[in-house]
C-alpha positions in Angstrom: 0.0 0.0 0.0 3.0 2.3 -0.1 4.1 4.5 3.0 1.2 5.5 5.5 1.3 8.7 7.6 -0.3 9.0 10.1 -3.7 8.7 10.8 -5.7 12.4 9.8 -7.4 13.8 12.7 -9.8 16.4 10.7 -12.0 16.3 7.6 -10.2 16.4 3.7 -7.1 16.5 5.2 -5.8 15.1 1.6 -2.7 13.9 3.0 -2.7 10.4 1.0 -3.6 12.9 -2.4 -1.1 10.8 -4.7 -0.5 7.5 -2.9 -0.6 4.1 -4.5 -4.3 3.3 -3.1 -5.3 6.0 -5.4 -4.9 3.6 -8.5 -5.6 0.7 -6.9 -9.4 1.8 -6.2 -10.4 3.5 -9.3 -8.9 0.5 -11.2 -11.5 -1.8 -9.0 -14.5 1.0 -9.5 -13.2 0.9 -13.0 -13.8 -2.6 -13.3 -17.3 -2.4 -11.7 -18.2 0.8 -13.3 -16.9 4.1 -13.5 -15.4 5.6 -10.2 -18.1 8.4 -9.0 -18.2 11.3 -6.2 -21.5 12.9 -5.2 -21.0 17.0 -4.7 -23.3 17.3 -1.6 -20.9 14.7 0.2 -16.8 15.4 0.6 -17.3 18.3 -1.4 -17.3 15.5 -4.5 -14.1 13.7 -3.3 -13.7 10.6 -5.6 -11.5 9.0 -2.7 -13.5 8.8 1.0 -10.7 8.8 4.4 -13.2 7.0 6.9 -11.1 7.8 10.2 -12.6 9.4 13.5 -12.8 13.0 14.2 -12.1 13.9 17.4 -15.4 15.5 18.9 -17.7 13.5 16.1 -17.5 10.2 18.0 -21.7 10.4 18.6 -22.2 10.9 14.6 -23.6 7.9 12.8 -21.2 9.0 9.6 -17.9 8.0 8.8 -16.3 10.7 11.2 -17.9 8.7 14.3 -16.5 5.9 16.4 -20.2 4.7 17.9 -21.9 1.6 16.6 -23.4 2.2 13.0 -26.5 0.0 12.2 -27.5 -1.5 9.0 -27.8 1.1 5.5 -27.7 1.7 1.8 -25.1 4.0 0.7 -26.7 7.5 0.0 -30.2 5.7 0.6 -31.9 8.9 -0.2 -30.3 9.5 -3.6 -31.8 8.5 -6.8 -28.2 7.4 -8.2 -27.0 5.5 -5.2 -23.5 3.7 -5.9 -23.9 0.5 -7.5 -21.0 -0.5 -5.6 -19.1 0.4 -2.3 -15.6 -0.5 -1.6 -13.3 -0.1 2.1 -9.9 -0.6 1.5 -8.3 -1.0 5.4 -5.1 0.9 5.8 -4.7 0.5 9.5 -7.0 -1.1 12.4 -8.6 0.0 15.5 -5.7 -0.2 18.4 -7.9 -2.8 19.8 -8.4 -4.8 16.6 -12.2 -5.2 16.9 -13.9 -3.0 14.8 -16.0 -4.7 12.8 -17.8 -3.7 9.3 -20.8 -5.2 9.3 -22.8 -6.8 6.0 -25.8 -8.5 6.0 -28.1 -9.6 2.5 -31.3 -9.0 2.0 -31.6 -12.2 -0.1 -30.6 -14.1 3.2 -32.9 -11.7 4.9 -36.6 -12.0 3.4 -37.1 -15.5 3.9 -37.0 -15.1 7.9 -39.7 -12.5 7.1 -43.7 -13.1 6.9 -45.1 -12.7 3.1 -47.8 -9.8 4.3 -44.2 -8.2 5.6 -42.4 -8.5 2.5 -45.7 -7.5 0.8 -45.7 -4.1 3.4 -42.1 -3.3 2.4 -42.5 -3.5 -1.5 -45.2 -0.7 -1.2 -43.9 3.2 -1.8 -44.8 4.2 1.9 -41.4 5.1 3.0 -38.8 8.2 3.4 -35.5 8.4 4.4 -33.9 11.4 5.4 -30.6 12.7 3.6 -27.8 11.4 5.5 -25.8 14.0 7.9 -23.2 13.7 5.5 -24.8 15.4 2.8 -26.1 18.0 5.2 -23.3 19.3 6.8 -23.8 22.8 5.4 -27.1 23.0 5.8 -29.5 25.0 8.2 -32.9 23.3 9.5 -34.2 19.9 9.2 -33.1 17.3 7.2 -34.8 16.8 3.7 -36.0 13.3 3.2 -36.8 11.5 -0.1 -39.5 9.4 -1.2 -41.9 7.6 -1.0 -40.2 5.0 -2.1 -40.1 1.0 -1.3 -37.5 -0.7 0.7 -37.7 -3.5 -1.2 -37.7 -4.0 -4.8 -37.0 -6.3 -7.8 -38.1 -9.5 -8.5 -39.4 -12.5 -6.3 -36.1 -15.1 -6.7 -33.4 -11.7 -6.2 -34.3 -8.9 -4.6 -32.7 -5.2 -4.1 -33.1 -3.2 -0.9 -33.3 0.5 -0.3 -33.0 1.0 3.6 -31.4 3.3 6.2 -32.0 1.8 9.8 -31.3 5.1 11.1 -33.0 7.2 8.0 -36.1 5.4 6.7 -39.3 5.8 8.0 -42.9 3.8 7.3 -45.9 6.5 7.0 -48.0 3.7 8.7 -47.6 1.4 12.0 -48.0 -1.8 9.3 -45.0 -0.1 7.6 -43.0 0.5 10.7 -43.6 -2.7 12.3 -42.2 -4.2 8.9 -39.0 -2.1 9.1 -38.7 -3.2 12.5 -39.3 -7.1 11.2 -36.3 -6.4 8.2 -34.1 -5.0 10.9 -34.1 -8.1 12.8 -33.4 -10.1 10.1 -30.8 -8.3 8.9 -29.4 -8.9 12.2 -29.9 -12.5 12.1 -28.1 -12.9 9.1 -25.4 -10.9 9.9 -21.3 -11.0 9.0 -19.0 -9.2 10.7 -15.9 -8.6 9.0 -12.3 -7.2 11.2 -10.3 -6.0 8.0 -7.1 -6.5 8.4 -4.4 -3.5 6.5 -4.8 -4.5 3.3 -8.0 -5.6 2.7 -10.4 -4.5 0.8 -14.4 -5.6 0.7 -16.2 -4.8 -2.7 -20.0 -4.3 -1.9 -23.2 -4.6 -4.1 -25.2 -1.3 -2.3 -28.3 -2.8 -3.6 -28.1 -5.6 -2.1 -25.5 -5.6 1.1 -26.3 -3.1 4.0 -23.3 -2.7 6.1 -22.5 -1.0 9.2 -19.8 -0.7 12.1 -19.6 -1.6 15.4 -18.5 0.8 18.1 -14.4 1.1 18.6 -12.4 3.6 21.1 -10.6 5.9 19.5 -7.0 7.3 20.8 -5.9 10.3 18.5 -2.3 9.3 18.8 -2.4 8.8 15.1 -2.8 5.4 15.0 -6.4 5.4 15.0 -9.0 3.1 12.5 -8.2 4.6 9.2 -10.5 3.1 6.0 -10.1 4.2 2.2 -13.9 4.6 0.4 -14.9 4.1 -2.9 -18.1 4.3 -4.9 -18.8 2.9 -8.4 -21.7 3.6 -10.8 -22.6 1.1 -13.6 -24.3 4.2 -15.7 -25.3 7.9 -14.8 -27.9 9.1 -17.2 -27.2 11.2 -19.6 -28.9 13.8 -18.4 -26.9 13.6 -15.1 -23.6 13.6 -17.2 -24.3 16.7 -18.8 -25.3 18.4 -15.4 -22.2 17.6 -13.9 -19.5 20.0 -13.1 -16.5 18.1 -12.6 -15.8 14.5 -14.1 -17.3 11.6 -12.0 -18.8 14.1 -9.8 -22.9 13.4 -9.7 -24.6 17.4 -9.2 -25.8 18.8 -6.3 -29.5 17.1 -4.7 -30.7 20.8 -5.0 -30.4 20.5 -9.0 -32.1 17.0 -9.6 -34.2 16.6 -6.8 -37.3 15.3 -8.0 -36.2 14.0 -11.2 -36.8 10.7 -11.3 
């Protein structure tokens, strides 16, 4: 992975701007689809430093050190990443952090059919994650409706946030609730080790973290993010600003 500094203690630091991992992740996004960056989030870094932030340890983002339950990337977004790669650079000092993926396709089948039937209706919102909102006043926007889950019968896609989606109806929240549990069931947890790197379909892997102690010594948890798109519309490409950088929510909200 080349020579690693140490571990960033503040957002963008861009200290690793230039380092071998660079290549190695957009020729994987490449491979998957085209590398993409989203402007509301990082300011439309293509390359994501998932570390903690001293003084963020509550936030359920990437700056955060607390437990981090089930989600789809971007969740509210109407181009979510098709795919998600972590590329470890260094561990928690404890070595326990775990990142967390769990299928839908295991999922559903621990679930009740007038469940599944309650969570392929468009009843449900999910608020714009705090990472898209950081420069923002007032309450969160939320998108939708939209269903959680979608596709056909025999392979599913998911579109849930444990933390961000919301049911309009008790039926609809008890079947989150019911998903949730599953999820849990069917859990993996995976302690990366330097060097590896998990490739995730966002469609139909949630993933999460659990909690981990930070130190600030430099040292700390330190993961690498990528996102890959299989297509953007064309319309999107022609909106865009910057290469591989998806426009601002404000300019295609509501568009599909």
């Amino acid at each position: 992975m080349g020579e690693l500094p140490k571990t960033p203690q503040a957002h963008e630091a861009h200290i690793l701007d230039g380092h071998p991992t660079n290549g190695t992740l957009m020729l994987v996004a490449d491979l998957l689809g085209s590398l993409t960056g989203y402007q509301d989030e990082k300011a439309g870094a293509l390359f994501h430093d998932v570390h903690p932030v001293r003084g963020e340890e509550a936030r359920i983002e990437n700056s955060g050190s607390v437990a981090f339950d089930f989600h789809t990337e971007n969740v509210h977004h109407p181009l979510r990443p098709d795919y998600l790669g972590l590329l470890c650079l260094r561990q928690d000092h404890d070595q326990i952090a775990a990142t967390r993926v769990s299928s839908v396709r295991d999922a559903l089948p621990l679930l009740t059919d007038d469940e599944v039937a309650e969570l392929r209706k468009p009843q449900f919102h999910s608020l714009y994650p705090t990472s898209f909102t950081r420069n923002t006043t007032g309450p969160r926007p939320s998108a939708g409706p939209h269903p959680v889950i979608f596709g056909p019968a025999d392979r599913p896609f998911m579109r849930f946030n444990s933390h961000n989606t919301q049911g309009d109806h008790p039926q609809a929240r008890a079947a989150l609730r019911s998903l949730a549990t599953a999820l849990e069931r069917v859990c993996r947890d995976l302690v990366l080790a330097p060097g590896d790197l998990v490739v995730l379909d966002n469609h139909v892997v949630v993933h999460g973290r659990t909690a981990f102690t930070p130190r600030y010594d430099g040292q700390d948890r330190w993961l690498r993010r990528f996102y890959s798109l299989r297509s953007a519309p064309l319309w999107a490409q022609r909106m865009m600003r910057h290469p591989r950088v998806l426009p601002a929510m404000t300019e295609i909200r509501g568009v599909v």
